[in-house]
N, CA, C and O atoms as a MOPAC input file, in Angstrom:
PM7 MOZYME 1SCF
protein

 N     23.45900 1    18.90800 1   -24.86100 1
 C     23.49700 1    17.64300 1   -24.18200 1
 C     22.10500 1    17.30700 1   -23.65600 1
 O     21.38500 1    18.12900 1   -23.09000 1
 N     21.74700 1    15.89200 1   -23.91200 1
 C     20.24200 1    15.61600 1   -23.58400 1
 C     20.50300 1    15.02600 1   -21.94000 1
 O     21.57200 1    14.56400 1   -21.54000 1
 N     19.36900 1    15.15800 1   -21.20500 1
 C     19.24300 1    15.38200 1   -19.93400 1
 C     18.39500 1    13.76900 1   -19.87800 1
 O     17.49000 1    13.49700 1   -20.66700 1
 N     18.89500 1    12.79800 1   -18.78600 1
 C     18.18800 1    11.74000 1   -19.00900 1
 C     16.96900 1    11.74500 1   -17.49600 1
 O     17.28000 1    12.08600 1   -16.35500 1
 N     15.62200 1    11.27700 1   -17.94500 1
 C     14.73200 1    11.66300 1   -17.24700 1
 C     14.73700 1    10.52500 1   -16.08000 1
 O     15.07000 1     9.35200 1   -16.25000 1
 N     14.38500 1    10.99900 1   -15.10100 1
 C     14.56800 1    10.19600 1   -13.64500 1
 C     13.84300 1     8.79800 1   -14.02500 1
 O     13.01500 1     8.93600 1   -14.92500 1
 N     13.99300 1     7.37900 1   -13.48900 1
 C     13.33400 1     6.54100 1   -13.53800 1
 C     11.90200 1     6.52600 1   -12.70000 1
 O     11.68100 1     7.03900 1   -11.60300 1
 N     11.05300 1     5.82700 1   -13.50200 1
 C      9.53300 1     5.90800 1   -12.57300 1
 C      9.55600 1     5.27300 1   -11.72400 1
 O     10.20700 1     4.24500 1   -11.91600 1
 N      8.88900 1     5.42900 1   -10.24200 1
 C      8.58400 1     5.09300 1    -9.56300 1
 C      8.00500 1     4.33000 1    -9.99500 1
 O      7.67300 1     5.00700 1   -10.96800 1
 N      7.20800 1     2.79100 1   -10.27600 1
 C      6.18400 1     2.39900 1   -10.65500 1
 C      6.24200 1     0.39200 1   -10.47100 1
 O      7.16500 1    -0.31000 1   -10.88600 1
 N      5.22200 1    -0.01300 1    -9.88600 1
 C      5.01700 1    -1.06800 1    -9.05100 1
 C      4.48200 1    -2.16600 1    -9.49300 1
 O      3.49400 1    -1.50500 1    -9.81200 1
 N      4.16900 1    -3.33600 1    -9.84900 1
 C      3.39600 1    -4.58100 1   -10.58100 1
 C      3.30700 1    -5.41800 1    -9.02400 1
 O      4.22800 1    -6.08900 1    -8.55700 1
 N      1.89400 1    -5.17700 1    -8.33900 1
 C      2.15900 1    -6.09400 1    -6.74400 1
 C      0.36000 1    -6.67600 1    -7.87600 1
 O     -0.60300 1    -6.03700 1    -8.29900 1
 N      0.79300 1    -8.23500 1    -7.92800 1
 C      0.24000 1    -8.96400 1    -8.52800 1
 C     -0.51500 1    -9.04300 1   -10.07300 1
 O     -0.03100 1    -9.41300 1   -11.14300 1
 N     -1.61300 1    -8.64700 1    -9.81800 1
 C     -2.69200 1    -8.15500 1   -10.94600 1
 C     -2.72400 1    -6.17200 1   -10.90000 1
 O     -3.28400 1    -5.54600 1   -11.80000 1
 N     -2.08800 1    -5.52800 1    -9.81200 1
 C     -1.96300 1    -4.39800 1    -9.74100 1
 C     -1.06000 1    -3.79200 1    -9.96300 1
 O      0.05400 1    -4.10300 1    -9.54000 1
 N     -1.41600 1    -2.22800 1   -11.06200 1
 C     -0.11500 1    -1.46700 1   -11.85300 1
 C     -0.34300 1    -0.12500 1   -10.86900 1
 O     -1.35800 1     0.56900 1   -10.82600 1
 N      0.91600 1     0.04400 1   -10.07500 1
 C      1.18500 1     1.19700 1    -9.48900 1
 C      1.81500 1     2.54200 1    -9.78700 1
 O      3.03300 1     2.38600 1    -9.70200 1
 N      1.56700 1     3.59700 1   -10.05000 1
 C      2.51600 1     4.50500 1   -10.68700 1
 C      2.31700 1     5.23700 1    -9.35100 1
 O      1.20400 1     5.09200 1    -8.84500 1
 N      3.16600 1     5.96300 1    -8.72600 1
 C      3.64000 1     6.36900 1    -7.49800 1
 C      3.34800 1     7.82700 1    -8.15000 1
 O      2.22900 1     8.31100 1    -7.98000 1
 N      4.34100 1     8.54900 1    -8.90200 1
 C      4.02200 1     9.67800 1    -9.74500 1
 C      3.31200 1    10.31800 1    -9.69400 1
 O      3.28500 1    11.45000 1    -9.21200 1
 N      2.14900 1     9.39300 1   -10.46700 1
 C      0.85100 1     9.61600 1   -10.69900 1
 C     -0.49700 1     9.78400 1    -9.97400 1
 O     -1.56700 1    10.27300 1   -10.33600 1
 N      0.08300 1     8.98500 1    -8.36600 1
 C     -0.98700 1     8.40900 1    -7.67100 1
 C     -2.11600 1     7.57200 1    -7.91700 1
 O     -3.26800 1     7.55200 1    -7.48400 1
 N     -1.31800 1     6.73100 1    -8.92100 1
 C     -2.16000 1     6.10900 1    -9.76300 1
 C     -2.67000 1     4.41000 1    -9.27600 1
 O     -1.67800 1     3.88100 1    -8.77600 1
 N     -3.45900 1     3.76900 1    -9.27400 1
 C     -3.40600 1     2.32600 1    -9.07400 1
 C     -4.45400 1     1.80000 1    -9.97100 1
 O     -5.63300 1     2.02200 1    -9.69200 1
 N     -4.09700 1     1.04200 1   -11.14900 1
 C     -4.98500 1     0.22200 1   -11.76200 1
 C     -4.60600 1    -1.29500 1   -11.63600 1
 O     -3.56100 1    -1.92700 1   -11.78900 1
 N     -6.25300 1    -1.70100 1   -11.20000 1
 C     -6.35600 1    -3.29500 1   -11.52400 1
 C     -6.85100 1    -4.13300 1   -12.61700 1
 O     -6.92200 1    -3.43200 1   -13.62700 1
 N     -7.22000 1    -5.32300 1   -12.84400 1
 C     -7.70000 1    -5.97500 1   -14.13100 1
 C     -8.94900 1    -5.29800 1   -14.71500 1
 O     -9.23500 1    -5.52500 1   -15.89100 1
 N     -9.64100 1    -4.55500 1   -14.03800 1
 C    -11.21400 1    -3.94800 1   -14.52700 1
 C    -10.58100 1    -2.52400 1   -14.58000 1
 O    -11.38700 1    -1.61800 1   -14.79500 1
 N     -9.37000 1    -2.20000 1   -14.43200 1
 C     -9.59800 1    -0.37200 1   -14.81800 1
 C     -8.69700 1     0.38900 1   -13.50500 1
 O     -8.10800 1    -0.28200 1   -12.65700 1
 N     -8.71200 1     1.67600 1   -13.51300 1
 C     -8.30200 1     2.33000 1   -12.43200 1
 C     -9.07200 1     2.09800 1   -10.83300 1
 O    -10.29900 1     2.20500 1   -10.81300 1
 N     -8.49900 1     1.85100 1    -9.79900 1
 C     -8.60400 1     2.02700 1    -8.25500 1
 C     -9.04800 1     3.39300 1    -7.81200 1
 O     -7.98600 1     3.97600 1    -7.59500 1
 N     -9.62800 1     3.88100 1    -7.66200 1
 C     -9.46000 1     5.26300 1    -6.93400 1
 C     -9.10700 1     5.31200 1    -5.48900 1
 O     -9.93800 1     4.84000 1    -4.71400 1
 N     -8.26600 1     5.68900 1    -5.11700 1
 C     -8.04900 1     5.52000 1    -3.60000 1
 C     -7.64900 1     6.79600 1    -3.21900 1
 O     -6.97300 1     7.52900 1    -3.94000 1
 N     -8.28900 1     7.25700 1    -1.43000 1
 C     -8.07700 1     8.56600 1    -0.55600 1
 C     -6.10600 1     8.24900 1    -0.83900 1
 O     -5.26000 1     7.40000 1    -1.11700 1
 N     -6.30300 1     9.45400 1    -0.55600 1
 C     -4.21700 1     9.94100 1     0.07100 1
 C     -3.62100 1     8.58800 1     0.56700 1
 O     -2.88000 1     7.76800 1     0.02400 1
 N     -4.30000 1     8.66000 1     1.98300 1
 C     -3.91000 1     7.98900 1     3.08800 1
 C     -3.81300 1     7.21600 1     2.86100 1
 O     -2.72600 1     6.76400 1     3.22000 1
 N     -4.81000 1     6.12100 1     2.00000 1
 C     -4.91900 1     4.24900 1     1.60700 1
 C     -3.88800 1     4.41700 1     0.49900 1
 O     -3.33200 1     3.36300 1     0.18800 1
 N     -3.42600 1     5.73800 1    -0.30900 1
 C     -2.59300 1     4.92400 1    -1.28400 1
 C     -0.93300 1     5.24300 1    -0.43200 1
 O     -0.04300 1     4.39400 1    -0.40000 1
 N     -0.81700 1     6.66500 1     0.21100 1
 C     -0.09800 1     6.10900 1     1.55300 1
 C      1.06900 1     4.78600 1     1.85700 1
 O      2.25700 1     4.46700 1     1.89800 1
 N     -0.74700 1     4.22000 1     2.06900 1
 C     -0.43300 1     2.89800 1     3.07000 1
 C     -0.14300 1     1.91400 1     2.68500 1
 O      0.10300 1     0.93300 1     3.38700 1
 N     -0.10100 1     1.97900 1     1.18300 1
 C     -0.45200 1     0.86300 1     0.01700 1
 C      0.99200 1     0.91200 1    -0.54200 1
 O      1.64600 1    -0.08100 1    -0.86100 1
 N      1.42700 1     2.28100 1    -0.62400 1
 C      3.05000 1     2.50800 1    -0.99000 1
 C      4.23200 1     2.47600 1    -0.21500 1
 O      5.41000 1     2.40800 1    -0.56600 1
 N      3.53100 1     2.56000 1     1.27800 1
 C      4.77400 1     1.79700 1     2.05500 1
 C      4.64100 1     0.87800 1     2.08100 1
 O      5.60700 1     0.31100 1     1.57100 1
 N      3.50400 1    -0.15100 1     2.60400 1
 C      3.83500 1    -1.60500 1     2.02600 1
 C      4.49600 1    -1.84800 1     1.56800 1
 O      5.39000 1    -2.45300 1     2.15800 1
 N      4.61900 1    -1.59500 1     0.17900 1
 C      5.55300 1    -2.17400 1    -1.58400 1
 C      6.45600 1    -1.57700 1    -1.35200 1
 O      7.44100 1    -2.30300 1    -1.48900 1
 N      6.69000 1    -0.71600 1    -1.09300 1
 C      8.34900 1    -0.30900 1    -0.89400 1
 C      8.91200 1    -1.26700 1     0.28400 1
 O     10.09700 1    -1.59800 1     0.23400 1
 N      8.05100 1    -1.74000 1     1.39200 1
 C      8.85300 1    -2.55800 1     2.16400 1
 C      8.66400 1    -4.37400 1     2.40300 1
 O      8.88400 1    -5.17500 1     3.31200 1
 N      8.13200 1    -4.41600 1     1.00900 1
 C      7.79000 1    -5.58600 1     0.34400 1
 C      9.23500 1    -6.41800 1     0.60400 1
 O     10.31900 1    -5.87100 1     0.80800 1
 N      8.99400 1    -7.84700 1     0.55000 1
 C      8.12500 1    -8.22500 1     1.00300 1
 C      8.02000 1    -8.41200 1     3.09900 1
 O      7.34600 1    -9.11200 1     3.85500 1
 N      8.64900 1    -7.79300 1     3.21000 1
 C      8.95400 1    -7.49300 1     4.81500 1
 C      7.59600 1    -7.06600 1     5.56200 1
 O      6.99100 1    -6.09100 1     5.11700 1
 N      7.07600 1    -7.77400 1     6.71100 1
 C      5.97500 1    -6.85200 1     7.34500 1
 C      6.44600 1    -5.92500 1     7.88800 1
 O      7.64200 1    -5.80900 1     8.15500 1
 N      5.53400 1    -5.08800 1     8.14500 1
 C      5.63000 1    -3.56900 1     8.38800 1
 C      5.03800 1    -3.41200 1     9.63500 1
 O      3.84900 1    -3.72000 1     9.55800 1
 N      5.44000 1    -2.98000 1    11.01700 1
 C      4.41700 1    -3.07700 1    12.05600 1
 C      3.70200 1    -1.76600 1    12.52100 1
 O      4.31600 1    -0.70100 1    12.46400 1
 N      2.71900 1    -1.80900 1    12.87200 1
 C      1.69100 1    -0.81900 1    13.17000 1
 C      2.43200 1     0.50900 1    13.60900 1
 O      2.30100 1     1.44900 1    12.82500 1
 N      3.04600 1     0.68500 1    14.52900 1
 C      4.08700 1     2.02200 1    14.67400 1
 C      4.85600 1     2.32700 1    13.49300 1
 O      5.04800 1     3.49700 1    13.16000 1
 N      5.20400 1     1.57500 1    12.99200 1
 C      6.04100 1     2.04400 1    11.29600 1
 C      5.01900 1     2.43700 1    10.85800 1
 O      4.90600 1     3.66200 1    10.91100 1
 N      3.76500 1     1.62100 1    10.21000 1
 C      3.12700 1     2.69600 1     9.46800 1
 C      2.72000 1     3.81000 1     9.76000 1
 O      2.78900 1     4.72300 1     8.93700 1
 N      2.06200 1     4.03800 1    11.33300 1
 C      1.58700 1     4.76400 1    11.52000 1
 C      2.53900 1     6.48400 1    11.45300 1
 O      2.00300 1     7.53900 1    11.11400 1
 N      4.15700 1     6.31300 1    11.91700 1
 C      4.51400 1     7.05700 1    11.28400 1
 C      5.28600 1     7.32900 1     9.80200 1
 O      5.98400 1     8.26500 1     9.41100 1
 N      4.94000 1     6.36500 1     9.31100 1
 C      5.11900 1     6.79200 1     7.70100 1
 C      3.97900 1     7.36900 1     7.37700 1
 O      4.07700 1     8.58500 1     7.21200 1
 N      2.50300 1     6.72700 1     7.17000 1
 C      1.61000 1     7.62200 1     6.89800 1
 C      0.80300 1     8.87900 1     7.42300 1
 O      0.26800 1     9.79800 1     6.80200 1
 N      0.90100 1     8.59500 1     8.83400 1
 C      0.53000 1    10.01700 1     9.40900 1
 C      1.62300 1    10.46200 1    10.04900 1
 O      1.65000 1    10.48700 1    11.27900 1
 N      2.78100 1    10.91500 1     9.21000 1
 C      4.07600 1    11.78700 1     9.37100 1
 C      3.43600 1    12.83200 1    10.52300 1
 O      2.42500 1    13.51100 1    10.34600 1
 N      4.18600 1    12.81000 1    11.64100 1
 C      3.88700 1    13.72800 1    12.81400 1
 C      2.89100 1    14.07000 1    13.62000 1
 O      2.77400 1    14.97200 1    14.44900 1
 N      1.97300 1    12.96000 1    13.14600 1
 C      0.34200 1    13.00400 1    14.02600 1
 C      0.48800 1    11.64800 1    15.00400 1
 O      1.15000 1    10.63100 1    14.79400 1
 N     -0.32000 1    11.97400 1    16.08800 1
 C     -0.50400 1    10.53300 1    16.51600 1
 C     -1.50600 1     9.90800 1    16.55300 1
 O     -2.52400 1    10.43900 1    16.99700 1
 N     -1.51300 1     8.35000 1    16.00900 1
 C     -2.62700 1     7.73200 1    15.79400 1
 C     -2.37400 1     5.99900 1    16.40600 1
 O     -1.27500 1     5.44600 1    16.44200 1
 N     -3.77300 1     5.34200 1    16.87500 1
 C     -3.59200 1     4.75800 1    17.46900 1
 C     -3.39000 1     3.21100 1    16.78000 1
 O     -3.06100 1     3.38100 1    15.60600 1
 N     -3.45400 1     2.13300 1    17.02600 1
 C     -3.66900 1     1.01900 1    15.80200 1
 C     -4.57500 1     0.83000 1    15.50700 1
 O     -4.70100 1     0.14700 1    14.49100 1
 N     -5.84500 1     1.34300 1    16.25300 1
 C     -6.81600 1     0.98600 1    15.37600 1
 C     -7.05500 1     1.64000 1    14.40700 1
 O     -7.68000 1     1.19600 1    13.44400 1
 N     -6.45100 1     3.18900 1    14.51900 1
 C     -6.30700 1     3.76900 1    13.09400 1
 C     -5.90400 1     3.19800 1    11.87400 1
 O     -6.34500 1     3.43000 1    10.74800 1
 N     -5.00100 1     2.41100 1    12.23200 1
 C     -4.06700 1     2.11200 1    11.14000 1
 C     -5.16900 1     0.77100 1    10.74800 1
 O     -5.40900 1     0.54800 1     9.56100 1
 N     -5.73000 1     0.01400 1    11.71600 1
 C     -6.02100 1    -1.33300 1    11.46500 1
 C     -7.47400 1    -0.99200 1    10.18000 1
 O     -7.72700 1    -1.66100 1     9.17800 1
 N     -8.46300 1     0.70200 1    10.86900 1
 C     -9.26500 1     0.93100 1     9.90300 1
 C     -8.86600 1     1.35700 1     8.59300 1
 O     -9.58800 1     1.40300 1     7.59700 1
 N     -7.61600 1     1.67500 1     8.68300 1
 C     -7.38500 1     2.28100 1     7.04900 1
 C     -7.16200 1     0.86800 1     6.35400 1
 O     -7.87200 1     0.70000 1     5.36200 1
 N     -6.43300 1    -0.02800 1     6.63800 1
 C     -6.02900 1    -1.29000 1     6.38400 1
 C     -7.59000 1    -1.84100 1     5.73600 1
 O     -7.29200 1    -2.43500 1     4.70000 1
 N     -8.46100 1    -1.86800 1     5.84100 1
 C     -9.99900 1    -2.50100 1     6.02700 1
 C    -10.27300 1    -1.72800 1     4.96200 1
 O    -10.75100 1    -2.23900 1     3.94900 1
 N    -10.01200 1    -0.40500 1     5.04200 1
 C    -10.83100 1     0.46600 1     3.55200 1
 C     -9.80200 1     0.36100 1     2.57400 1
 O    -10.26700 1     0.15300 1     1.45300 1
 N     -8.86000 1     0.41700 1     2.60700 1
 C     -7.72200 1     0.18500 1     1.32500 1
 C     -8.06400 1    -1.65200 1     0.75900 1
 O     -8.09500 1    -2.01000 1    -0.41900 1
 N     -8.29900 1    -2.62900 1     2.07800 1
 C     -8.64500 1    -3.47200 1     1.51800 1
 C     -9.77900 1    -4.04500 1     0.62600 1
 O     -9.96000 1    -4.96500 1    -0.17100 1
 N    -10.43400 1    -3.02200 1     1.18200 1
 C    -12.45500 1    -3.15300 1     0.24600 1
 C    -12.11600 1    -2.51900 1    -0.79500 1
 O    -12.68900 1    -2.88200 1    -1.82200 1
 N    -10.86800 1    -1.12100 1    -0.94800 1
 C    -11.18700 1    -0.60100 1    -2.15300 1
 C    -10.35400 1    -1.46500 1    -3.35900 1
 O    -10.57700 1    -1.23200 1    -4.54700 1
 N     -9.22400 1    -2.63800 1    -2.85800 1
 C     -8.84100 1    -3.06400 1    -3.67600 1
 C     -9.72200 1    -4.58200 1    -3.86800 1
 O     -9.22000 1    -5.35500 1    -4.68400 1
 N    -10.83300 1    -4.98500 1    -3.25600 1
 C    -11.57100 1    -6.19800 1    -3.73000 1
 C    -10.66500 1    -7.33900 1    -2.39100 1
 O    -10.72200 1    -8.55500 1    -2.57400 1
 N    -10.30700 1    -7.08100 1    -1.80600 1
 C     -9.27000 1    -8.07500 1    -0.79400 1
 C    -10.41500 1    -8.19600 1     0.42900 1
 O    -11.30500 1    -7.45400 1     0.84300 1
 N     -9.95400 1    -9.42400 1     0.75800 1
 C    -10.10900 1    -9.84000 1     2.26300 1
 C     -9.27300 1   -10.24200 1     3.02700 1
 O     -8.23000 1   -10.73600 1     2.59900 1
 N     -9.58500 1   -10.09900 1     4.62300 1
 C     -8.32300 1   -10.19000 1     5.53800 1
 C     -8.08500 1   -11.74800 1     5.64300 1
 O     -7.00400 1   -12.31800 1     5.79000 1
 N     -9.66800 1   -12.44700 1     5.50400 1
 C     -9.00400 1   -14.17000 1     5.79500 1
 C     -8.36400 1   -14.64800 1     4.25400 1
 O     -7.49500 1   -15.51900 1     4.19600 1
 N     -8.58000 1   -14.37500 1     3.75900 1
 C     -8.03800 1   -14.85300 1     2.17700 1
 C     -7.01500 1   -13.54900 1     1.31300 1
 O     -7.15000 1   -13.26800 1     0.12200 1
 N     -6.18100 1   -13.00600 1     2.10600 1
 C     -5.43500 1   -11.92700 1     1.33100 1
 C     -4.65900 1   -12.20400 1    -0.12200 1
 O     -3.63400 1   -12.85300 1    -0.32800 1
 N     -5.51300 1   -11.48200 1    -1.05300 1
 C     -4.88600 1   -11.18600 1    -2.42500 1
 C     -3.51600 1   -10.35400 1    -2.25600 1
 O     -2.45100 1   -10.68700 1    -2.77600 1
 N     -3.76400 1    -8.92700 1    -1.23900 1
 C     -2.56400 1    -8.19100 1    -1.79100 1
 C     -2.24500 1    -7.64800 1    -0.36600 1
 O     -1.27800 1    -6.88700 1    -0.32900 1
 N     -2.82900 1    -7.87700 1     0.72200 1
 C     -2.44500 1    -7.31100 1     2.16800 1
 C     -2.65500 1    -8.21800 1     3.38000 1
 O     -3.47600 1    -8.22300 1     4.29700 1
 N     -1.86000 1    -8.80400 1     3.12700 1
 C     -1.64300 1   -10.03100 1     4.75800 1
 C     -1.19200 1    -8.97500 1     6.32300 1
 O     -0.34000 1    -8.08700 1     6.34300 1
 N     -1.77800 1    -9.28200 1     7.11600 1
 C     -1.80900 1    -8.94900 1     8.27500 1
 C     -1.20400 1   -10.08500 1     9.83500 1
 O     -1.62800 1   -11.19200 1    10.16500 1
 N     -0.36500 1    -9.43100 1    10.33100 1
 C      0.37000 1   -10.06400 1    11.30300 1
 C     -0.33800 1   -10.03400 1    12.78900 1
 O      0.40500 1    -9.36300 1    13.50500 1
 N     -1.58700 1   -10.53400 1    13.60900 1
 C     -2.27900 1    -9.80300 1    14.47800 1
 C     -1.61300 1    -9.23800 1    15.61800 1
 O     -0.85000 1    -9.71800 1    16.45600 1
 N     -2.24600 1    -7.75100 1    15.37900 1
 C     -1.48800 1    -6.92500 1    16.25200 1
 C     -0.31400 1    -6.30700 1    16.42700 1
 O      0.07000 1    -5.69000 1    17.42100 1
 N      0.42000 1    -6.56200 1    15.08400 1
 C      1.66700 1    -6.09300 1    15.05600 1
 C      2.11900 1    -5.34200 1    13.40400 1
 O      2.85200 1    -4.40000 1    13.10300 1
 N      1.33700 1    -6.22400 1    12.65700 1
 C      1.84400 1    -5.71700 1    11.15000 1
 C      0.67100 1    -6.32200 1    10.01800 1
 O     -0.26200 1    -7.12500 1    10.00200 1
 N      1.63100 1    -5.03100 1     8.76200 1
 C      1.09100 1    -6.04300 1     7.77000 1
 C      1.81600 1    -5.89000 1     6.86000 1
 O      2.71300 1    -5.07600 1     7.08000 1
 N      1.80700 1    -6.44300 1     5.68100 1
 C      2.75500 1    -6.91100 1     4.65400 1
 C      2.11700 1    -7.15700 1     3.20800 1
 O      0.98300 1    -7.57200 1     3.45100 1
 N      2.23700 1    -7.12100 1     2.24600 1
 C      2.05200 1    -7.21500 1     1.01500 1
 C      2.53600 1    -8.88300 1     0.54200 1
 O      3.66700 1    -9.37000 1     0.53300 1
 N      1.04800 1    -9.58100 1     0.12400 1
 C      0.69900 1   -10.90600 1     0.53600 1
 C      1.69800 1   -11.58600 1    -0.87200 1
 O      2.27000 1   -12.67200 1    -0.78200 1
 N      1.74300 1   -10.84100 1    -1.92800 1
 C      1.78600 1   -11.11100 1    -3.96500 1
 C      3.95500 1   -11.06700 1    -3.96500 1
 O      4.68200 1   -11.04400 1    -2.97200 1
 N      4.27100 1   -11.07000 1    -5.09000 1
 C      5.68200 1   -10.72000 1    -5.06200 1
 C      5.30500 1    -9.34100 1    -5.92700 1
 O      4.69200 1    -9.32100 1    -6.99400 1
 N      5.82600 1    -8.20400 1    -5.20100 1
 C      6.12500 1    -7.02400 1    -6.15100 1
 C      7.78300 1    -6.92800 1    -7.24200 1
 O      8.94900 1    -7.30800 1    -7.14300 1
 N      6.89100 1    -6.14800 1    -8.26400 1
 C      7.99700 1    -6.44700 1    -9.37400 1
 C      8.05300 1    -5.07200 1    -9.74400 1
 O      8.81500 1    -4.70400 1   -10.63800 1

């Protein structure tokens, strides 16, 4: 009896192909490289697409059992956004709620 293989994790949030799996993120020019933490932060987003997410949620989704403050969260937000080509006044793929959240700006598919 053949064994059927789990479905992929795997994400389309605009012009960006996510494989969760893999830790993978490619955009229109090629692969993303991103730290742990920014892809993290990048995968709770999309999983809680399109819903904002507020600064205490992420902070314990991505730093599971540490404590960190918002500006932690607000600097990772800033480097995940440079590494994907985004800005905060014109968001491609990470809209921000001030002071409370942020959210994934595109429809994920």
């Amino acid at each position: 009896m053949a064994t059927v293989a789990p479905a992929r994790e795997a994400y389309r949030v605009g012009d960006l192909n996510i494989d969760v799996g893999q830790q993978r993120v490619a955009g229109p020019l090629g692969e993303i490289a991103l730290p742990r933490l920014s892809f993290d932060l990048l995968i709770a987003l999309v999983r809680r697409a399109p819903d904002y997410v507020t600064n205490d949620e992420l902070a314990a989704t991505v730093w599971s059992g540490l404590v960190v403050t918002p500006e932690t969260v607000t600097k990772r937000v800033n480097l995940l956004r440079d590494a994907l080509g985004d800005v905060a006044s014109n968001p491609r793929y990470v809209a921000g709620l001030r002071s409370r959240g942020y959210r994934i700006a595109v429809p994920v598919l």
